[in-house]
C-alpha positions in Angstrom: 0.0 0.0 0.0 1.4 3.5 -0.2 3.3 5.8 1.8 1.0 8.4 3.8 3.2 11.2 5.4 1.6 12.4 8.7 2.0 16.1 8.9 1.6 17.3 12.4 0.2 21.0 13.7 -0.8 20.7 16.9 2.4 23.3 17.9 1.2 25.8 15.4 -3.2 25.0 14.8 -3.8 23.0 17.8 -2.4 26.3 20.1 -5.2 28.2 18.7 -7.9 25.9 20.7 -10.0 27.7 22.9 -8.2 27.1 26.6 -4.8 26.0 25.3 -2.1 27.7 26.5 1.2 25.6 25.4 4.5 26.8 27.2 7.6 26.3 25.4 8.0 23.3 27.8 5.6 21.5 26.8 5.9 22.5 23.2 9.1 21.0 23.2 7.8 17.8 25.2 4.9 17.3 22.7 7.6 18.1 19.7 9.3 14.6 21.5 6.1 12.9 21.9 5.7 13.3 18.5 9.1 12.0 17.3 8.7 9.1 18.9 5.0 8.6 17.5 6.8 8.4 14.4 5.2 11.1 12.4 7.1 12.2 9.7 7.1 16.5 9.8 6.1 18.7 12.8 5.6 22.0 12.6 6.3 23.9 15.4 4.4 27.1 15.2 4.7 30.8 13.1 8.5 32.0 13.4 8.3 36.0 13.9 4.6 35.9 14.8 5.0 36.1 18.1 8.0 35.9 20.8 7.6 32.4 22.1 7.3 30.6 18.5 10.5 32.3 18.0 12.3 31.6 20.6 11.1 28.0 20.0 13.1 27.9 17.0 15.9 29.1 18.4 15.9 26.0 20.8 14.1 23.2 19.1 15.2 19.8 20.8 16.7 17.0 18.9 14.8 14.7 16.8 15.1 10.9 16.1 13.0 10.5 13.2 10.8 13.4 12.6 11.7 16.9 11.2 10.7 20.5 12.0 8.9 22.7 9.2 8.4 26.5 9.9 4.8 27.8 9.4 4.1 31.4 7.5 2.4 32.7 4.6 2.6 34.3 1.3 5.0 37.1 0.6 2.5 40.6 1.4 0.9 42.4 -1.8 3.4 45.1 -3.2 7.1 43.5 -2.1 9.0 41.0 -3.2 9.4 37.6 -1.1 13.0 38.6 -0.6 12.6 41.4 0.6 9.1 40.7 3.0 10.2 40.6 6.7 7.8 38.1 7.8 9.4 35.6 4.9 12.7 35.9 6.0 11.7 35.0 9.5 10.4 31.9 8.2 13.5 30.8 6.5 15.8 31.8 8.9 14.2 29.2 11.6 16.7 26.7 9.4 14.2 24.3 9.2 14.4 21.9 6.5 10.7 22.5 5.6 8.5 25.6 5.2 4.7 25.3 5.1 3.6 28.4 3.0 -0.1 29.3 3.4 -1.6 31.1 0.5 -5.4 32.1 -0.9 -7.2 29.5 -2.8 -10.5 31.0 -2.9 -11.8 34.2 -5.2 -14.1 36.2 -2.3 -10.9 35.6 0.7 -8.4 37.4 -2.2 -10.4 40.3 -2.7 -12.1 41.0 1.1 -9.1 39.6 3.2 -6.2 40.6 0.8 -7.7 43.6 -1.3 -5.5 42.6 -4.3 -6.4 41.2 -7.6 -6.5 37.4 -8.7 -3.6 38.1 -10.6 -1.6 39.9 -8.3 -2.8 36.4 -5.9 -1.1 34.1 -8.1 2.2 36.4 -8.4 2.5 36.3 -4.4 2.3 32.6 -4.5 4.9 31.9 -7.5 7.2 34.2 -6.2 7.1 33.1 -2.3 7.5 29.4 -3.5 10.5 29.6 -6.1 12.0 32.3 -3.5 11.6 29.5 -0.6 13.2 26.7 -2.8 15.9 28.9 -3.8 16.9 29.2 -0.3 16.9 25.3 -0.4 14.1 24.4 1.3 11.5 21.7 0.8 8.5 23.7 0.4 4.3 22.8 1.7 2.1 24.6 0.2 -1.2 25.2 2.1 -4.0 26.2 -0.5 -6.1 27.9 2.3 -10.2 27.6 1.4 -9.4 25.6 -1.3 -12.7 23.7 -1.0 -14.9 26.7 -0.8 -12.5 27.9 -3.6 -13.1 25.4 -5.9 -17.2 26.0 -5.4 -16.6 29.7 -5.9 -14.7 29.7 -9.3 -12.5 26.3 -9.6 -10.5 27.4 -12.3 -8.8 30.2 -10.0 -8.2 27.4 -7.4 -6.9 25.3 -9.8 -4.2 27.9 -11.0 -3.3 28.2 -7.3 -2.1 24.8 -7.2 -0.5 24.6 -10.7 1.9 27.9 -9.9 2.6 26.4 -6.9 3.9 23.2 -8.4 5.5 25.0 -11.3 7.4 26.9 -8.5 8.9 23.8 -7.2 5.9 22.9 -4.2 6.8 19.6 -2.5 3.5 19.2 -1.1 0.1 20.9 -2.3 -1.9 21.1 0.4 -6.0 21.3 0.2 -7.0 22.7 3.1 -11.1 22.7 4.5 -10.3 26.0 6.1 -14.1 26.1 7.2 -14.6 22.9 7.9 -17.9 22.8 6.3 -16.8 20.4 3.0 -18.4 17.0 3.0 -16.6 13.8 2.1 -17.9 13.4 -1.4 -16.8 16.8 -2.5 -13.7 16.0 -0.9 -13.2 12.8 -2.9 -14.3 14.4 -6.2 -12.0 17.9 -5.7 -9.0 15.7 -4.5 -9.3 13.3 -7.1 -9.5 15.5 -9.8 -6.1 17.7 -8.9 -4.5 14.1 -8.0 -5.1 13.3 -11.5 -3.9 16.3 -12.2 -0.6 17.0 -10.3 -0.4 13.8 -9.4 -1.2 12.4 -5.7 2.1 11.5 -4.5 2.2 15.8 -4.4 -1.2 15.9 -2.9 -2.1 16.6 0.9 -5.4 17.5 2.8 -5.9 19.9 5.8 -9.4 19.4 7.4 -11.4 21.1 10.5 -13.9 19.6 11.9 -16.4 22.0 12.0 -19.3 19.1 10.6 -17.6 16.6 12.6 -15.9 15.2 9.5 -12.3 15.8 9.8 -11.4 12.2 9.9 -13.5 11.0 7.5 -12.5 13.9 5.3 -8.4 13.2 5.4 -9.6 9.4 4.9 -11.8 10.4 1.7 -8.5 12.3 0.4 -6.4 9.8 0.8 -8.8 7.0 -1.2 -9.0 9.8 -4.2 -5.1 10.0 -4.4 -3.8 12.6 -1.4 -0.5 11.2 0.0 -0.1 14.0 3.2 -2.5 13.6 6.0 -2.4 17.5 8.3 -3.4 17.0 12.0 -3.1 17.3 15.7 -3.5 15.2 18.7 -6.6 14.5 20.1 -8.2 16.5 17.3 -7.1 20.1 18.8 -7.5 23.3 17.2 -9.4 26.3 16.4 -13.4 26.6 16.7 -14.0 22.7 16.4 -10.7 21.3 15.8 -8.4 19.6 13.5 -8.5 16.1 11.9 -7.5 14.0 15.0 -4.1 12.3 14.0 -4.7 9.9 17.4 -8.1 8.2 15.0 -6.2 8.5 11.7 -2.9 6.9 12.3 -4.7 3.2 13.6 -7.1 3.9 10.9 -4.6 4.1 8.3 -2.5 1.1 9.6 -5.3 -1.3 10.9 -8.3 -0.6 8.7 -6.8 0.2 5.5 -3.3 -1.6 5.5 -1.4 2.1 4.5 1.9 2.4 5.5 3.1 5.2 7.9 6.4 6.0 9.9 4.6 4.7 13.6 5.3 1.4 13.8 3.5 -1.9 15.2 5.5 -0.7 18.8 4.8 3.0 18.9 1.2 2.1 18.0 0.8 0.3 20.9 1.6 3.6 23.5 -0.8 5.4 21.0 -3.4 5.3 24.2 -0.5 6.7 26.6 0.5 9.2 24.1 -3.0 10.3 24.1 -3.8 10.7 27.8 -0.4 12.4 28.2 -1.2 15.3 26.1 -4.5 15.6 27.6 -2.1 16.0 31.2 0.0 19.0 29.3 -3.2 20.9 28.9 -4.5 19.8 32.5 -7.4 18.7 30.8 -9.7 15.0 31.5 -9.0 12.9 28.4 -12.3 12.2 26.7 -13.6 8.7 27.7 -15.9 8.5 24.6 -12.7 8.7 22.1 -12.2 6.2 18.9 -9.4 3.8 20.2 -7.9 5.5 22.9 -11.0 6.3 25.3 -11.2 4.7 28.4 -14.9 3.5 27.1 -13.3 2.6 23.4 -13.1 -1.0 25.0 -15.6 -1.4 27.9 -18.4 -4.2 27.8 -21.3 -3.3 30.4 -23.4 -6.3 31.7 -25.9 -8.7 29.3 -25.3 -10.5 26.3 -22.4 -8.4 25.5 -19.9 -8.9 28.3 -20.9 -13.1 27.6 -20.0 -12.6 23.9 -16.4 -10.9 24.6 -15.9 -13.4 27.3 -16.1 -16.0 24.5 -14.4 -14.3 21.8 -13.9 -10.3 21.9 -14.3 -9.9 18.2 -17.9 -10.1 18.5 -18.1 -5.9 20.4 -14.4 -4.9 19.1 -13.6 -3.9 16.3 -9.9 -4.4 16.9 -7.9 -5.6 19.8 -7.3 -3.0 22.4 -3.5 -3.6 22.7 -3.0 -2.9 19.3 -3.5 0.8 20.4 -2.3 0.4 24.4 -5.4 0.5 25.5 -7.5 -2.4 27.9 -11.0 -4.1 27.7 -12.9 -3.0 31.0 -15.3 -6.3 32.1 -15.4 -7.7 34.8 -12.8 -10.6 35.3 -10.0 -9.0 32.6 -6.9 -8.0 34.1 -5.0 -9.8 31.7 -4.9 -6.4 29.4 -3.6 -4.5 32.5 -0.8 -7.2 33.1 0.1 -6.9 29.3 0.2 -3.2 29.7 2.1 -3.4 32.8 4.7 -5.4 31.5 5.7 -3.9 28.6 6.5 -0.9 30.9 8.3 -3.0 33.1 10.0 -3.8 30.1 10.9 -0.6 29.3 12.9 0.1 33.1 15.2 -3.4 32.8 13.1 -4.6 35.8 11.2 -7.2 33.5 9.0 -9.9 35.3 7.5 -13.8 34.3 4.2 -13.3 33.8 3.3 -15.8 36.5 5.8 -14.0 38.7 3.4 -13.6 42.3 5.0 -9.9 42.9 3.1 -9.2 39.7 0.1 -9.7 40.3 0.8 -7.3 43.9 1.8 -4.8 41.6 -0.9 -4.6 39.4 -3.3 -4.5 42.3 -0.9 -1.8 43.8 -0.8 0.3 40.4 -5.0 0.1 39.9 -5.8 0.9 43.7 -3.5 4.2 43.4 -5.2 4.8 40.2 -8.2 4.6 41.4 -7.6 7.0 43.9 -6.4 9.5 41.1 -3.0 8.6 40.5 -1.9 9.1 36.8 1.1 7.5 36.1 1.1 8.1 32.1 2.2 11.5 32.4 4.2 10.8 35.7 6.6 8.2 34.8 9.3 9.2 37.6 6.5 8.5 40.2 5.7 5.5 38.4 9.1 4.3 38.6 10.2 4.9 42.5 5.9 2.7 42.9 7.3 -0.4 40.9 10.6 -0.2 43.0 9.5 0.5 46.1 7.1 -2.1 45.7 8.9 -4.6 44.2 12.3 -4.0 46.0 13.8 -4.2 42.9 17.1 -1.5 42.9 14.5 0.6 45.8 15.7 3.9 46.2 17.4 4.7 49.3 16.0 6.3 52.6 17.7 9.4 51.4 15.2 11.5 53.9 12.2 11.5 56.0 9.6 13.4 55.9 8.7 14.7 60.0 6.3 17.3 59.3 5.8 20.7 57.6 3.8 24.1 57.8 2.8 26.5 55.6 1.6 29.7 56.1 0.2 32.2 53.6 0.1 36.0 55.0 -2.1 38.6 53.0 -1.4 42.5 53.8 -2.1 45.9 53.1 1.6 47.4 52.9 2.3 51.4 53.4 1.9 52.3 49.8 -1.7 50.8 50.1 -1.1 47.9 47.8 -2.2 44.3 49.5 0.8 41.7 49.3 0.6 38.2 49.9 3.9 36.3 50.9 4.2 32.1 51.7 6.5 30.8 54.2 7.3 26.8 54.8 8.7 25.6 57.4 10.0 21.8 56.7 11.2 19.3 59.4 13.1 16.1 57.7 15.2 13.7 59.3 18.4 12.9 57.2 20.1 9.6 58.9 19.5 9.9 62.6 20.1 14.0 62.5 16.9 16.3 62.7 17.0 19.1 60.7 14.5 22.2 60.7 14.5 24.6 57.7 12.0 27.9 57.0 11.8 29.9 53.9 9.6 31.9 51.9 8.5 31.8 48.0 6.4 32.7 45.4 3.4 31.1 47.0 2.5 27.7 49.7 4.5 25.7 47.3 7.1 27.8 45.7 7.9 28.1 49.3 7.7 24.7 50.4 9.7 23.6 47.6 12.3 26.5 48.3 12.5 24.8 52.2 12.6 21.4 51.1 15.7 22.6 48.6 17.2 24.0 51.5 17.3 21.7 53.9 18.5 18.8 51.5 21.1 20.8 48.9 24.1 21.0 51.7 23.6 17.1 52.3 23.2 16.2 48.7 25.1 18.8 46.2 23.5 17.4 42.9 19.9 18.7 43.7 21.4 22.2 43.2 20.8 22.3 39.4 17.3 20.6 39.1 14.4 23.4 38.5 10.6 22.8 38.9 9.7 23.5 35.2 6.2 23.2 35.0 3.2 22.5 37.5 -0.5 21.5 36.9 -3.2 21.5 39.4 -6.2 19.1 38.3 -9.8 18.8 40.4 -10.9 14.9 39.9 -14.0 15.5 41.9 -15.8 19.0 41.0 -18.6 18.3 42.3 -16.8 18.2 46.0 -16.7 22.1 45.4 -13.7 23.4 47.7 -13.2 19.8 49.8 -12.1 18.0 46.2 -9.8 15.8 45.7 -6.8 17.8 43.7 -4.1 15.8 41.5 -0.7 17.7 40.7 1.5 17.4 38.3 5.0 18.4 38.2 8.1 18.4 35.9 11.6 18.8 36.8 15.1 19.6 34.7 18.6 19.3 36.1 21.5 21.1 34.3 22.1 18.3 31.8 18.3 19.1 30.2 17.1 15.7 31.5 13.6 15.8 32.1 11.2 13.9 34.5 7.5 14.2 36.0 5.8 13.1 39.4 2.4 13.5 40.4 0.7 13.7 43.9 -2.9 13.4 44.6 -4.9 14.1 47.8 -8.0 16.6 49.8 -5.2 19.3 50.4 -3.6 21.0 47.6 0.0 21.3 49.5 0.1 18.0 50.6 -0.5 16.2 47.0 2.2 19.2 45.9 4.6 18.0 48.3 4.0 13.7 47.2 4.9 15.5 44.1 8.0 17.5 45.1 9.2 14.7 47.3 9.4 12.7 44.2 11.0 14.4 42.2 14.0 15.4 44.3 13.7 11.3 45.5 14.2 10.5 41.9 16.6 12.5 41.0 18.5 11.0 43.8 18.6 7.8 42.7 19.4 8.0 39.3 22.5 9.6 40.8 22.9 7.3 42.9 22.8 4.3 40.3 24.9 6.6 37.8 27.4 6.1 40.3 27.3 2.6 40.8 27.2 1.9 37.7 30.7 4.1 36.9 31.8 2.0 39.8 31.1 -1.3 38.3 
């Protein structure tokens, strides 16, 4: 079957969903997440748009497999591309790619752009041959090229032709609106894949009609060889096509090959929850494949059916995508799961290995309780070794108490102040010690006391830095008494990354489970770093 190239926006589209905020932390995190998906080109955001897309580019992490493409548009009406500001901070991001976005449709020229058809098609020939003269593989974005084509197909048409006689890698048809149906999409694609031929062609849905998915899908059976997406379906108004549907549609349904293979498929499901944890958001239980209902069998003549064979109620088998069947008596999914991530720390068990089965019981009753260990694999880790006693990280500290005290005050200038101070009492070996400080808040200053206290005694903790912090409510409905889960990841000086998560009634005590972990775990890798230089 062929080769479908998986475009990904959700840096650059998905940021414009309504409550999405993306730091460049987790920007770069999701950029990772993404690499090891295996999608072939991500693009990061709009270089020169705004300050924190460009200092992404100035910093964009390493990538394995994937590679980065810098997002802007046409050169403006009057200059020429190399002399249009916004161009050139396009192409000096240095990214091997460049997705150029350009008007496809007659009425958006005139009312959005003021200029003349012609003067459209200029813009686009010269930004294209100017960007593969500076040696870069250029995507071409026909913007409204659906409602376009309705409008007065022979302009659209000449949009995509001067991009491809500019030397367009990729013409891209993009559903701007979101309001094209699969049939027009089938008979517009397949007519420019005749054409230009579809191993040029892409699509770019929205899911305004909730057809996104089977949009990209109707493109690719007419001929389209790019798929453009996000994760989880994010972006503007109703979002994009949802890569996390598309990719196990593509592979298991229709047999296409794609860069995610069989292995990376099956952490599709972890993938999926953890970018719902970046945004501090509850994944959606209801979603295709990945949704913690995708594979759950409720009582009747169904659950008796799956017991017998599962193909009866499934449509494909849960692992495939790292998900597990919910029934009853099925924790055989959960060991699978379980195991493979054992797998992936060296601390691999038989699968009739007793400690197992205490494990599993251990990891479901914490999840239960709000635990999340898919985006908190450091806290995950120090669980499986502490209950296993398998390489258990050492008592580096104890925990005897702690108080925190927030103060809120009119000073003499008559503006009110707030100001947090901890005060932390740990026990390292058989020597108390009592530490107080202040911060930017309860748990800026209880991480500040616990930093102090514990940085004299172990030197390496003095480079790590809390680099992000999430607050989630798992029971609204408790109003101010609910249960809070928080998330937290840490860097040293080396760029390592790592996250924890702590979970209880009080919002400073889950903060510190969280805290604790993380400075715990950064201790032990140290700690086995240096056995291991030993040995």
């Amino acid at each position: 079957m062929p080769r479908i190239h998986l475009y990904d926006t959700t840096l650059r589209d998905g940021a414009q969903t309504r409550g999405v905020d993306f730091s460049g932390a987790d920007k770069r995190a999701l950029a990772l997440m993404l690499d090891r998906l295996g999608v072939d080109t991500i693009e990061a955001g709009w270089p020169g748009a705004n300050p924190a897309d460009t200092a992404l580019y100035a910093d964009l992490p390493e990538l394995r497999h994937a590679r980065f493409a810098a997002f802007g548009m046409t050169r403006k009406a009057g200059l020429k591309a190399s002399e249009d500001p916004g161009l050139a901070a396009v192409l000096s991001a240095g990214t091997p790619a460049v997705c150029l976005v350009g008007k496809a449709w007659d009425f958006h020229v005139r009312s959005a752009l003021g200029v003349s058809l012609t003067e459209a098609i200029d813009m686009i020939a010269d930004t294209v041959s100017y960007a593969v003269e500076q040696g870069r593989e250029v995507v071409f974005d026909a913007e409204h090229l659906f409602d376009g084509w309705k409008a007065n197909p022979g302009f659209a048409r000449d949009c995509l032709h001067t991009a491809a006689e500019a030397g367009a890698r990729w013409l891209v048809l993009c559903d701007t609106n979101g309001g094209t149906l699969p049939h027009d999409v089938d008979r517009i694609v397949g007519t420019m894949a005749d054409l230009l031929g579809g191993d040029r062609i892409g699509i770019h849905a929205h899911d305004d009609t909730g057809h996104a998915a089977a949009n990209s899908l109707a493109a690719v059976r007419a001929g389209a060889r790019m798929i453009q997406g996000t994760l989880n379906g994010l972006g503007e108004r109703c979002g994009n096509a949802n890569l996390i549907t598309l990719i196990p549609t593509l592979a298991l349904k229709l047999g296409y090959e794609t860069g995610v293979t069989a292995e990376a498929l099956g952490e599709l499901t972890a993938l999926s929850r953890q970018v719902d944890d970046r945004l501090n958001r509850l994944p959606d239980p209801r979603a295709p494949y990945v949704g913690a209902a995708a594979f759950a069998h409720k009582g009747g003549l169904h659950v008796s059916a799956v017991a017998k064979d599962a193909r009866s109620y499934e449509h494909v088998e849960p692992h495939l995508v790292g998900n597990e069947r919910h029934i009853v008596v099925s924790d055989q999914a959960g060991r699978a799961t379980l195991m493979m991530r054992l797998a992936e720390l060296n601390l691999a068990l038989a699968a009739d290995d007793p400690k197992l089965a205490g494990l599993l019981a251990q990891v479901k009753q914490r999840e239960a309780a709000g635990f999340a260990y898919d985006g908190a694999g450091a806290s995950f880790e120090l669980l499986v070794r502490r209950t296993l006693d398998i390489g258990a990280p050492s008592a580096f500290f104890r925990l005897m108490g702690f108080r925190v005290v927030d103060e809120r005050r009119r000073a003499d200038d008559g503006t009110i102040e707030t100001l947090s101070e901890a005060q932390i009492e740990l026990e390292i070996g058989n020597r108390p010690i009592v530490v107080v400080a202040q911060g930017n808040g309860p748990v800026d200053a209880l991480d500040a006391a616990l930093r102090r206290a514990l940085e004299p005694i172990f030197p390496s903790l003095a480079g790590v830095q809390l680099t992000d912090y999430k607050v989630r409510i798992l029971t609204p409905e408790a109003g101010t008494k609910a249960i809070t889960r928080v998330l937290i990841e840490s860097r040293d000086g080396s760029g390592e990354r790592w996250s924890t998560v702590g979970v209880g009634a009080n919002v400073i005590d889950a903060s510190y489970q969280a805290l604790e972990d993380a400075l715990i775990y950064r201790l032990m890798a140290r700690e086995a770093g240096m056995e291991r230089a030993v040995a």
